[in-house]
C-alpha positions as CSV (number, residue, x, y, z in Angstrom):
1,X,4.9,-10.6,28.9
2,X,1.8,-8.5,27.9
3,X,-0.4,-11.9,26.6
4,X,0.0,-12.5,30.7
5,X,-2.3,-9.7,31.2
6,X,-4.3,-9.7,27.9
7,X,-7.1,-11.9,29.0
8,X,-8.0,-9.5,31.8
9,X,-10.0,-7.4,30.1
10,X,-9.9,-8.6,26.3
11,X,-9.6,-12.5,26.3
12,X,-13.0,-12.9,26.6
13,X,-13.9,-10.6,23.2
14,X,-10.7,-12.2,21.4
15,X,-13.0,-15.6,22.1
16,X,-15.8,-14.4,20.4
17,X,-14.2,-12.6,17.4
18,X,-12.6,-15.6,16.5
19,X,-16.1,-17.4,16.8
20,X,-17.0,-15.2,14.5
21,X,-14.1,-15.6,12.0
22,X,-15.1,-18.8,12.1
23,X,-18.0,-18.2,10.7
24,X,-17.0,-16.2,7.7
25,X,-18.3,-18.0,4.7
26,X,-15.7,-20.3,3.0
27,X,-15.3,-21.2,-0.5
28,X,-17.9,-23.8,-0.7
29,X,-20.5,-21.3,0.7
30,X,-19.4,-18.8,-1.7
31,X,-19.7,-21.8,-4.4
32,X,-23.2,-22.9,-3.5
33,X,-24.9,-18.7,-3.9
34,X,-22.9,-18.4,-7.1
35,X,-25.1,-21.2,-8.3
36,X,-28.4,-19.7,-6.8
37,X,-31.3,-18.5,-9.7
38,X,-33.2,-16.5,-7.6
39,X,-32.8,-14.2,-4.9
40,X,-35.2,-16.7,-3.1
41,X,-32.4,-19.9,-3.4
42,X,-29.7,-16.9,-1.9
43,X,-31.6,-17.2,1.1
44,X,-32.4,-20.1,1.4
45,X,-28.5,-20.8,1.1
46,X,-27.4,-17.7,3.4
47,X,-29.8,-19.8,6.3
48,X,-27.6,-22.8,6.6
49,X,-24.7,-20.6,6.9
50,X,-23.8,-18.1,10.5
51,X,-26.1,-15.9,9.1
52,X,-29.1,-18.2,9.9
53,X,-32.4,-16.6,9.4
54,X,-31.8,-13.4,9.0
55,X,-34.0,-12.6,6.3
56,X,-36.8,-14.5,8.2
57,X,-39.0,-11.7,8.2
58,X,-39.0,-10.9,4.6
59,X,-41.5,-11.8,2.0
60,X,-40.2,-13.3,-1.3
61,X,-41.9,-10.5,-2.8
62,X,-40.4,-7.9,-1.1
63,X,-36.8,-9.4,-1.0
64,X,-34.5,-7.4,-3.0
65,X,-30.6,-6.4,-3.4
66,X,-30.5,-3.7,-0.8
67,X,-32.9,-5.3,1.7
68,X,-30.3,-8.3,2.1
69,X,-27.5,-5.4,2.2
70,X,-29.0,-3.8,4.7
71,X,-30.0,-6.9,7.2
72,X,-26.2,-8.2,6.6
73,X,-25.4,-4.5,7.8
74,X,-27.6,-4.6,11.0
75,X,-26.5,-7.9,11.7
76,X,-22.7,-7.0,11.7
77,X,-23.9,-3.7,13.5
78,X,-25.6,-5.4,16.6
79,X,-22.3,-7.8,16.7
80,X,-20.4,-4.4,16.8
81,X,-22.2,-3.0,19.2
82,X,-21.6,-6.3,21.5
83,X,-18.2,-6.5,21.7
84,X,-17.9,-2.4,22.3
85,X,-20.5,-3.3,25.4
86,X,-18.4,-5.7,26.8
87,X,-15.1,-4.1,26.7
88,X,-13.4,-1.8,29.1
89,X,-10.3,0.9,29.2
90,X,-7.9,1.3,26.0
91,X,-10.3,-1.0,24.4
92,X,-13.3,1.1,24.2
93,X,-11.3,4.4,22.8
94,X,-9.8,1.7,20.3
95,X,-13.6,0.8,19.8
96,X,-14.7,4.5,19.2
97,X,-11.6,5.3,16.7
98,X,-12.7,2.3,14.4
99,X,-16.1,4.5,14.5
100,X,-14.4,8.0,13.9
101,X,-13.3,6.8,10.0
102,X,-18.0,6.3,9.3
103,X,-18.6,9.1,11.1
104,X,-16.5,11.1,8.5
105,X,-18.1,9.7,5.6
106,X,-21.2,10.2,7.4
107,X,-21.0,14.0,7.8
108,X,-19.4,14.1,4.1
109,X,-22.9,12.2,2.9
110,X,-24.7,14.9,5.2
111,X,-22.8,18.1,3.6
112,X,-23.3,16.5,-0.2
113,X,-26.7,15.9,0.2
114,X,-27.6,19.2,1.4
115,X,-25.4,21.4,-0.8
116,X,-27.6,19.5,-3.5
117,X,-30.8,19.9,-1.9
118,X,-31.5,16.3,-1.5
119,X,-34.6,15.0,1.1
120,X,-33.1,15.0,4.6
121,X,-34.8,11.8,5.2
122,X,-33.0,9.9,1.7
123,X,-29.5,11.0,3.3
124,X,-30.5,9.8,6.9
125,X,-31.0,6.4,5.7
126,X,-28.1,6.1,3.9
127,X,-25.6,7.0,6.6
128,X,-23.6,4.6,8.3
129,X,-25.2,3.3,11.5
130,X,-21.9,3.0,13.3
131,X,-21.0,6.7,12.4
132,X,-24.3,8.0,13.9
133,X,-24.1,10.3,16.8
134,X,-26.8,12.6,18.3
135,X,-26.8,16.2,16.2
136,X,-26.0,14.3,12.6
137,X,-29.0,15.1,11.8
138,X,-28.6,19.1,12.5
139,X,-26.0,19.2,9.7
140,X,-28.7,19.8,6.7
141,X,-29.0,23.5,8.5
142,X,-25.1,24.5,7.5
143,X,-24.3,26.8,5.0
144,X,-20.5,26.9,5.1
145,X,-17.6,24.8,7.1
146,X,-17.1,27.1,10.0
147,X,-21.0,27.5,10.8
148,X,-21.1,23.4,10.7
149,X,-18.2,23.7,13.2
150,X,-19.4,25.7,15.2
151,X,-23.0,24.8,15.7
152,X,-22.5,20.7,15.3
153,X,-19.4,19.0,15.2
154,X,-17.7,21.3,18.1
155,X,-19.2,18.9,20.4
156,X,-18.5,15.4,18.6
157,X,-15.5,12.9,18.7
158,X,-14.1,15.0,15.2
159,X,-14.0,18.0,16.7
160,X,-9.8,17.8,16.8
161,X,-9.6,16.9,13.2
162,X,-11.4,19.5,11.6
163,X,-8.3,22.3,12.8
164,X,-6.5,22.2,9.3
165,X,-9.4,22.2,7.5
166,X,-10.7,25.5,7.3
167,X,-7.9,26.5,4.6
168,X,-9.6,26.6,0.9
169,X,-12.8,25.9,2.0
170,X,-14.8,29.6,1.5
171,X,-17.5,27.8,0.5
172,X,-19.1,24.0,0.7
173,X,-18.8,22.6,-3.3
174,X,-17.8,19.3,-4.2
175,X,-14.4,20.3,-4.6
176,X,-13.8,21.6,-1.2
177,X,-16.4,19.0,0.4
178,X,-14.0,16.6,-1.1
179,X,-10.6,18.4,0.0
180,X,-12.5,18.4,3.7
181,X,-12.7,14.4,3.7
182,X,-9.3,13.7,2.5
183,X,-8.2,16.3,5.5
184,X,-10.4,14.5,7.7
185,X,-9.5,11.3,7.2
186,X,-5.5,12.6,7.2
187,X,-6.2,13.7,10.7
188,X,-7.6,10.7,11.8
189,X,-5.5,7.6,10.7
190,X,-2.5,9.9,11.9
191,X,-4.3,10.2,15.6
192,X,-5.2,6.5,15.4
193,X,-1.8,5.7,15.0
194,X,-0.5,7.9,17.4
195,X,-2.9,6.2,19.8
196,X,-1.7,2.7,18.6
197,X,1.9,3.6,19.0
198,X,1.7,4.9,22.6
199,X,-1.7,3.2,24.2
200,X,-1.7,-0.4,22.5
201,X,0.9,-3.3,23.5
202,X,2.4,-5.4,21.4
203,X,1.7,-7.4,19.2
204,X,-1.6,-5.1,18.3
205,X,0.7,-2.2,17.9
206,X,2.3,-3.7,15.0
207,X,-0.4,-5.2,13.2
208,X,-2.6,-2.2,13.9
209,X,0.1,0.3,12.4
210,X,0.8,-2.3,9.2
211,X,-3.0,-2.3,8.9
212,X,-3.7,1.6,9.1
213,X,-0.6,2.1,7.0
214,X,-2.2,0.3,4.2
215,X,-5.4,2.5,4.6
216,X,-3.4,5.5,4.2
217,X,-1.5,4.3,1.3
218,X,-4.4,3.4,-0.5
219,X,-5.9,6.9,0.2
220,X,-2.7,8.5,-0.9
221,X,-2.9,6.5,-3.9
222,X,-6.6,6.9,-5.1
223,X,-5.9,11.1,-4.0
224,X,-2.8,10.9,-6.4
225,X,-5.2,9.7,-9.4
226,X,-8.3,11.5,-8.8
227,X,-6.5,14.4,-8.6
228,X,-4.6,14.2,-12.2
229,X,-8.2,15.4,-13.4
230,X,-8.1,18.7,-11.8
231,X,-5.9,22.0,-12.5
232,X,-7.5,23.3,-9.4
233,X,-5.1,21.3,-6.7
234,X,-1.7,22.5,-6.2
235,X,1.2,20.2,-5.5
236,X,1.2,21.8,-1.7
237,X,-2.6,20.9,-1.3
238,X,-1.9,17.3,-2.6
239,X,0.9,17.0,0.0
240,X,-1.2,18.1,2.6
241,X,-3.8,15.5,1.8
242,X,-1.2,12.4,2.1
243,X,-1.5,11.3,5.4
244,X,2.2,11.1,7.0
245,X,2.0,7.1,7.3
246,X,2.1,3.4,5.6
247,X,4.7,2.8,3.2
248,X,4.6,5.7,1.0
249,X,5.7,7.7,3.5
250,X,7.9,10.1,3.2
251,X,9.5,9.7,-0.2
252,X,6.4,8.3,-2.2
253,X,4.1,10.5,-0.9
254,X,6.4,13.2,-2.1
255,X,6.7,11.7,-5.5
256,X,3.0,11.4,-5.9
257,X,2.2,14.7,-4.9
258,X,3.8,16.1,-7.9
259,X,2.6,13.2,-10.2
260,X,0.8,15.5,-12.9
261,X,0.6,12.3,-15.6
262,X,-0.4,8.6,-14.8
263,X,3.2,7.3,-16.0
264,X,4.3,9.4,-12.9
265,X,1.7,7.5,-10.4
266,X,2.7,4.7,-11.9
267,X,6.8,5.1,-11.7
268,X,6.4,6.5,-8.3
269,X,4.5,3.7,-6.6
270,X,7.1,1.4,-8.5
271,X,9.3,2.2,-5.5
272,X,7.1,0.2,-3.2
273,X,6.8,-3.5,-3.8
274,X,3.5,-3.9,-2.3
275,X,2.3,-1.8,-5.0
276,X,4.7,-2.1,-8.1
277,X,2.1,-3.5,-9.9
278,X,-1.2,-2.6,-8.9
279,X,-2.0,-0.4,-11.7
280,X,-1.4,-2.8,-14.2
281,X,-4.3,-5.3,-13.9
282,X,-7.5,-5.4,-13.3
283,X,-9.7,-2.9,-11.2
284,X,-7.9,-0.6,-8.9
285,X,-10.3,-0.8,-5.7
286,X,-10.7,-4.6,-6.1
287,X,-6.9,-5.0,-6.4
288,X,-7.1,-3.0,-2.8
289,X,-9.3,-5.2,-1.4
290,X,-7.6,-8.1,-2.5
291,X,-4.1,-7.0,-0.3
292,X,-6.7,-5.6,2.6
293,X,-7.8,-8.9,3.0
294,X,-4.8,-10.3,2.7
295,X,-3.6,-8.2,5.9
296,X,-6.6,-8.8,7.7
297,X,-6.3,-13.1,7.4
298,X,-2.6,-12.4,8.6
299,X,-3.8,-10.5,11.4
300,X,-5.5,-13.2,12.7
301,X,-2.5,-15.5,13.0
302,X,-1.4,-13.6,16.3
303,X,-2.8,-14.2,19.5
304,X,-3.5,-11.9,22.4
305,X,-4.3,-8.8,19.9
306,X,-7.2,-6.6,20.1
307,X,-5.7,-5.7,16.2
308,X,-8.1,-9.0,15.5
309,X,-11.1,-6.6,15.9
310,X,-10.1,-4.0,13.1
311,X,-9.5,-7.4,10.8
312,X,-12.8,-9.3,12.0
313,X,-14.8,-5.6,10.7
314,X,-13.0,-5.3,7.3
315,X,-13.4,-8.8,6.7
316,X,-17.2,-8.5,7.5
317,X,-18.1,-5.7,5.4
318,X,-16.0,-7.3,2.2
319,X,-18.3,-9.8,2.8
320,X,-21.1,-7.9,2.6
321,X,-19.7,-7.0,-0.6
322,X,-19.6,-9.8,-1.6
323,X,-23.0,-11.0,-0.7
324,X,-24.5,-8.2,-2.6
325,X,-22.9,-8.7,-5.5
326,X,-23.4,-12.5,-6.4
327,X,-27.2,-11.1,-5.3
328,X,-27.0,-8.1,-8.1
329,X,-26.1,-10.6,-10.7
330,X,-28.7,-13.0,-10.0
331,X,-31.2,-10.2,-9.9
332,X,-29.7,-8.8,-13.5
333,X,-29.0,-12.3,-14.7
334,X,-25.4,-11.4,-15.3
335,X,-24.1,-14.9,-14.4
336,X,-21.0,-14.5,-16.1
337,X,-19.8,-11.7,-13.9
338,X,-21.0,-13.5,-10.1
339,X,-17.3,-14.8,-9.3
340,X,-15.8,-11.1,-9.5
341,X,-16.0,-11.0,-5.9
342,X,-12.8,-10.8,-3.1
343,X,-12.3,-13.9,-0.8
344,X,-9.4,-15.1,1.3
345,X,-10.6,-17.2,3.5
């Protein structure tokens, strides 16, 4: 009964994301920049693809690796910023969640940068454009957590997830910076979901949940690991860092907060066969990015779902991945490393 109403107000943006899925670049593309020389042939090949001539504007001299990052980044930004414009309602909070998860690592970038007296302007321009908002910039000022409450984020969209995180955080070091993001990003998938579960109809709901349980699961798993190198985190403090969704939850997350060896990561996430064997091979965050992508292409097998949003951004950005890495090993000459990249369309 809901795809009855969904065209109302999102059938219109479901149009255009899957004109844009459409456009993502297919195996032949991927084919014909793997066999590129220079970064000069990369363009030339990105043209006749839905990027068209985006790099118009740049000299050959003057192309390099992070200047066709960063105009793949503005492009997908300005398409971003679109479909927000045009939506109304449930969508636009759905909109503004997916941009809660950059502001995050945005203020984390700000905190970092300043605890190591790094040039405000560097850090600016490295932050995520869709996790910019009006007093980012303010943060360089801070000296602990509750003055950067106080005097900047009281007034954002993170405000609410910052209430737990004010435990073990006397002062801003990497350690506690660290703690802080984990905390953050606990907060938020959990309020994401919450506002999934009782704002979004199905068949969104479902995907979206599947989709945000993955994200925590894969932070659960890469807190688990990172954390085996430090005496300093109790099992308590691991626990509290496991967001309280996906797959592991409740009994894996328990198991992997008192993991202490990597036999015990390993034996505990044996219990979940998405994940049985995803420390055996290969790289860890490509193996991630192999099942995100995964979820994102299935996503887009259901109709009337605004999910098809969250799968259209994750899909982009891997692809912007992978874009920039076939260009860092033409740029390096490392030709026999170009096909490491993650496609599933």
């Amino acid at each position: 009964m809901e795809g009855v109403y969904f065209n109302i107000d999102n059938g219109y943006i479901e149009g255009i994301i899957r004109g844009y899925r459409n456009g993502f670049l297919t195996a032949n593309q991927y084919l014909n920049l793997t066999q590129c020389d220079t970064l000069e042939d990369l363009k030339l090949q990105l043209s006749s693809t839905d990027y068209g001539n985006f790099l118009s504007s740049v000299p050959a001299e003057g192309l390099t690796t992070s200047v066709i990052q960063e105009h793949c980044s503005d492009k997908l930004f300005n398409e971003f910023n679109y479909i927000r414009n045009q939506l109304s309602g449930k969508s636009v909070k759905f909109m503004d969640y997916i941009t809660f998860g950059y502001m995050i690592d945005n203020v984390v970038l700000m905190i970092t940068g300043t605890i190591h007296a790094r040039d405000k302007s560097e850090i600016l321009s490295r932050c995520h454009p869709l996790g910019w908002f009006d007093t980012l910039p303010t943060l360089s000022v801070a000296t602990d957590l509750e003055s950067l409450y106080d005097t900047v984020l009281v007034d954002t969209p993170l405000a609410p997830f910052f209430k737990d995180c004010f435990d073990n955080a006397d002062e801003l070091d990497d350690l506690n910076i660290e703690i802080i993001r984990n905390k953050l990003y606990k907060a938020y998938l959990e309020d994401f979901a919450t506002f999934v579960s009782e704002e979004i109809e199905e068949p969104s709901k479902e995907i979206m949940l599947e989709l945000l349980g993955f994200e925590a699961d894969r932070r659960s798993i890469n807190v688990s690991l990172n954390s085996l190198q430090s005496d300093d985190i109790s099992d308590d403090l691991k626990r509290s860092l496991l967001p309280n969704l996906g797959k592991c939850y409740p009994v894996v997350s328990d198991m992997l907060s008192k993991a202490h060896d990597f036999e015990s990561v390993r034996a505990a996430l044996a219990n979940v066969y998405e994940y049985r064997s995803i420390l055996e091979n290969g790289n860890l965050e490509d193996q991630f990015y192999q099942l995100e992508m995964e979820l994102c292409r299935d996503a887009f097998t259901q109709q009337f779902a605004i999910s098809t949003v969250w799968a259209w951004m994750k899909s982009k950005e891997q692809e912007i991945r992978n874009i920039t890495w076939i260009a860092e090993c033409i740029a390096q000459n490392q030709r026999e490393r170009i096909n490491n990249y993650t496609s599933v369309y």
